[in-house]
Backbone as a ProteinNet text record, in pm:
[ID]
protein_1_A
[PRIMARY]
XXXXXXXXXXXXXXXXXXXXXXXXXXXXXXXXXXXXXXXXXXXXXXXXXXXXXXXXXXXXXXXXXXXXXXXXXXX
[TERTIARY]
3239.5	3219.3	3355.8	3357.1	3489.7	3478.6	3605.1	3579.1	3701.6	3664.6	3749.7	3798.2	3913.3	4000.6	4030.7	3990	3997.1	3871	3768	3630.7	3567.1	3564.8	3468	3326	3265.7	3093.7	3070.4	3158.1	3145	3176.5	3276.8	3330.8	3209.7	3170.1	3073.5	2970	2897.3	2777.6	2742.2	2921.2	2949.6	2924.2	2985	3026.2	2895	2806.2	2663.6	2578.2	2563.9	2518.3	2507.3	2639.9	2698.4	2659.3	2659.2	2571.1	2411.7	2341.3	2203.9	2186.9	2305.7	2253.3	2297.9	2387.6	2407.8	2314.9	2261.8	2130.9	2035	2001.9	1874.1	1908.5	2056.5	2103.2	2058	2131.6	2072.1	1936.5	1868.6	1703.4	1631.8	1670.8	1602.6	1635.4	1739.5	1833.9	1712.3	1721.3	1653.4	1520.3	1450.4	1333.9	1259.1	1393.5	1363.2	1364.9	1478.9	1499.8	1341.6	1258.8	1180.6	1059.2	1085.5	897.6	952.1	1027.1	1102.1	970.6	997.9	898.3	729.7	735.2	559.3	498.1	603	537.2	474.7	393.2	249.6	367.4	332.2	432.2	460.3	337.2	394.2	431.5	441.2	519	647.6	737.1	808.3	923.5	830.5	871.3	881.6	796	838.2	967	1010.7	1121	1237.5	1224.2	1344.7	1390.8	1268.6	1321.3	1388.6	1319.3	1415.2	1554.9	1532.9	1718	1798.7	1721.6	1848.7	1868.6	1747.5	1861.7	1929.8	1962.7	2041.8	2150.8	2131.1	2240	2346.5	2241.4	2313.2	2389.8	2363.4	2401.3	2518.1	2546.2	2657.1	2793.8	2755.6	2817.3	2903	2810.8	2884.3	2944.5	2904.6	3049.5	3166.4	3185.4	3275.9	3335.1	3259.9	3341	3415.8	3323.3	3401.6	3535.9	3538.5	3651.4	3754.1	3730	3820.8	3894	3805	3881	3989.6	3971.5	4024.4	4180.7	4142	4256.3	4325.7	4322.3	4421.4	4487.1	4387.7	4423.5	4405.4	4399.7	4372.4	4409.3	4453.9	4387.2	4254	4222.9	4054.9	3990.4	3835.7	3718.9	3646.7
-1674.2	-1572	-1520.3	-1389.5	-1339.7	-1299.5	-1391.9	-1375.4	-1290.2	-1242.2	-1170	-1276.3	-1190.1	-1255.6	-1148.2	-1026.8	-976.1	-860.3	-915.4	-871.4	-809	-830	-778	-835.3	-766.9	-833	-975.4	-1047.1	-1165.7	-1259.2	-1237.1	-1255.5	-1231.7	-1083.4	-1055.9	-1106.3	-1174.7	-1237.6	-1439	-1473.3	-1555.5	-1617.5	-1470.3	-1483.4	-1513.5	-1375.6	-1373.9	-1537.8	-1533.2	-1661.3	-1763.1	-1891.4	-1944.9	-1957.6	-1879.7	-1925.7	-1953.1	-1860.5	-1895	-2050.3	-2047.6	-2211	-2334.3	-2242.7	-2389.9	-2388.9	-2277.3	-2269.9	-2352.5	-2313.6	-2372.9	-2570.3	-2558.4	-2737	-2792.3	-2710.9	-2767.5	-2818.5	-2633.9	-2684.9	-2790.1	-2830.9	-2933.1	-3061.9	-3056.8	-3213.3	-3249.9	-3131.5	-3145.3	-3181.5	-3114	-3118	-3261.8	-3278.6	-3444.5	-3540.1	-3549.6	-3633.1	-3622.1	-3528.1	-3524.7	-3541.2	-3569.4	-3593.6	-3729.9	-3765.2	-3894.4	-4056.4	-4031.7	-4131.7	-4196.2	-4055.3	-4055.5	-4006.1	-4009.5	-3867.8	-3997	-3925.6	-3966	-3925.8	-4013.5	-4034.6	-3894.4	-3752.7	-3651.9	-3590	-3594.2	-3488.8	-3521.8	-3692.7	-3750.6	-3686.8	-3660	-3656.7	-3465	-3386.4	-3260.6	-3266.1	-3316.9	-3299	-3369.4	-3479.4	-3521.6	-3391.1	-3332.7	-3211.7	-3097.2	-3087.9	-2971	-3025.4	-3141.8	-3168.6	-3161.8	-3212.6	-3242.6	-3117.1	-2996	-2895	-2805.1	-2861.7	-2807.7	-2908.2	-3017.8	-3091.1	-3039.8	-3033	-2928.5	-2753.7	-2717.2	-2604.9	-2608.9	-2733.8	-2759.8	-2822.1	-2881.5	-2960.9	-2852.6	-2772.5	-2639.2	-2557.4	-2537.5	-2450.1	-2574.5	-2642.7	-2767.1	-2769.6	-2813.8	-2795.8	-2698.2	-2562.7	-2413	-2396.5	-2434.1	-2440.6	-2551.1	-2622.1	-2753.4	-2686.9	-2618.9	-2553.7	-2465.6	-2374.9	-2253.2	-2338.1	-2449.3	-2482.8	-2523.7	-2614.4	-2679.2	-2618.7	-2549.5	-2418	-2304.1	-2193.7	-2049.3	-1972.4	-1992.2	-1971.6	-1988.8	-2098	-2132	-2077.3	-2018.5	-1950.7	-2071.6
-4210.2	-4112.2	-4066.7	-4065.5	-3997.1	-3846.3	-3779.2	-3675.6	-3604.2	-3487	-3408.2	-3300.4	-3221	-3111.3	-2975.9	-3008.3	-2930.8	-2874.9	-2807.2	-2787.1	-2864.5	-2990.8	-3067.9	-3102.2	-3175.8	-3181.2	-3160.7	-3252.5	-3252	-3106.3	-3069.1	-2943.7	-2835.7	-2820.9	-2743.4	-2751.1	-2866.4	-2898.6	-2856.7	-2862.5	-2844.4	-2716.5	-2625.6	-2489.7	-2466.7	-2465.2	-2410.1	-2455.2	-2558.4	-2574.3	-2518.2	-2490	-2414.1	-2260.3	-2179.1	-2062.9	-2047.5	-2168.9	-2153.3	-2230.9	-2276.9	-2397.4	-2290	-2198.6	-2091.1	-1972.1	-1971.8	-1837.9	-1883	-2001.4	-2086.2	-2057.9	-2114.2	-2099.2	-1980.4	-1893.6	-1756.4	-1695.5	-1741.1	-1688.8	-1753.4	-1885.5	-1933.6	-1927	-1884.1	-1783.9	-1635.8	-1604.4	-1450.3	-1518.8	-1571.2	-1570	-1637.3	-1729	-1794.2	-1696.6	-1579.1	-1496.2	-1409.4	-1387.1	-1341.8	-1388.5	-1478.5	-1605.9	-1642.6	-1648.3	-1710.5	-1615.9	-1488.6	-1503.6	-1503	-1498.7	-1534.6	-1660.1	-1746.8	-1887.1	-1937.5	-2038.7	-2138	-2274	-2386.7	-2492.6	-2566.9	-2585.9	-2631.5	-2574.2	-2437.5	-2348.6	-2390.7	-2435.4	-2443.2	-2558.7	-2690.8	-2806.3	-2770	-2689.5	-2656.6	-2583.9	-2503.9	-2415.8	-2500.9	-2583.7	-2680.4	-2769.3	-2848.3	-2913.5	-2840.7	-2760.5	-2671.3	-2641.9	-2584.6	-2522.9	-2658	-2776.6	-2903	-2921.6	-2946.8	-2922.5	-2845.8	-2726.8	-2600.5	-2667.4	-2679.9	-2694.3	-2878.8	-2917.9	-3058.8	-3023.9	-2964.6	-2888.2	-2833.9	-2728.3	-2638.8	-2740.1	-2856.4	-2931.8	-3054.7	-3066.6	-3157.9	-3092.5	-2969.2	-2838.7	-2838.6	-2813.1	-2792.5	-2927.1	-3064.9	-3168.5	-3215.3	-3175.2	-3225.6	-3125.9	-2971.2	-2880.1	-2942.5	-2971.8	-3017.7	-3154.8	-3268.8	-3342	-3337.6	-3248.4	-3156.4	-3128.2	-3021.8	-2936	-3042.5	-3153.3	-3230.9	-3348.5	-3403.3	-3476.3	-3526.6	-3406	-3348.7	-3514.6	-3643	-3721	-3806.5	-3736	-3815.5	-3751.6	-3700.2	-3651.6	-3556.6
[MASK]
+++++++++++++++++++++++++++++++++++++++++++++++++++++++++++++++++++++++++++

């Protein structure tokens, strides 16, 4: 993928992205902490899939930033 550095599509798509993938992280933190001790076992295996991918989400912003910081030639 070719990426930009100075607000272009990619950048902009990036940006936008990024807060809804950490809102989403959040509400399903809260909402686990709150089903957590009364859930019935498929509510269980619903709320694991969702967090793994909030938690896959947060982990590819963090890796793509970690790339960036160490070497702002890679994407």
């Amino acid at each position: 993928m070719i990426t930009d550095r100075h607000g272009g599509p990619v950048s902009r798509l990036a940006a936008a992205t990024k807060p809804v993938q950490l809102q989403m992280g959040d509400q399903l933190v809260d909402h686990a902490l709150s089903l957590l001790p009364d859930t019935q076992p498929g509510d269980l295996r619903h709320l694991a899939e969702r967090l793994t991918e909030a938690l896959r989400d947060a982990l590819r912003i963090a890796e793509s930033r970690g790339r960036r910081l160490t070497d702002p030639s890679k994407p």
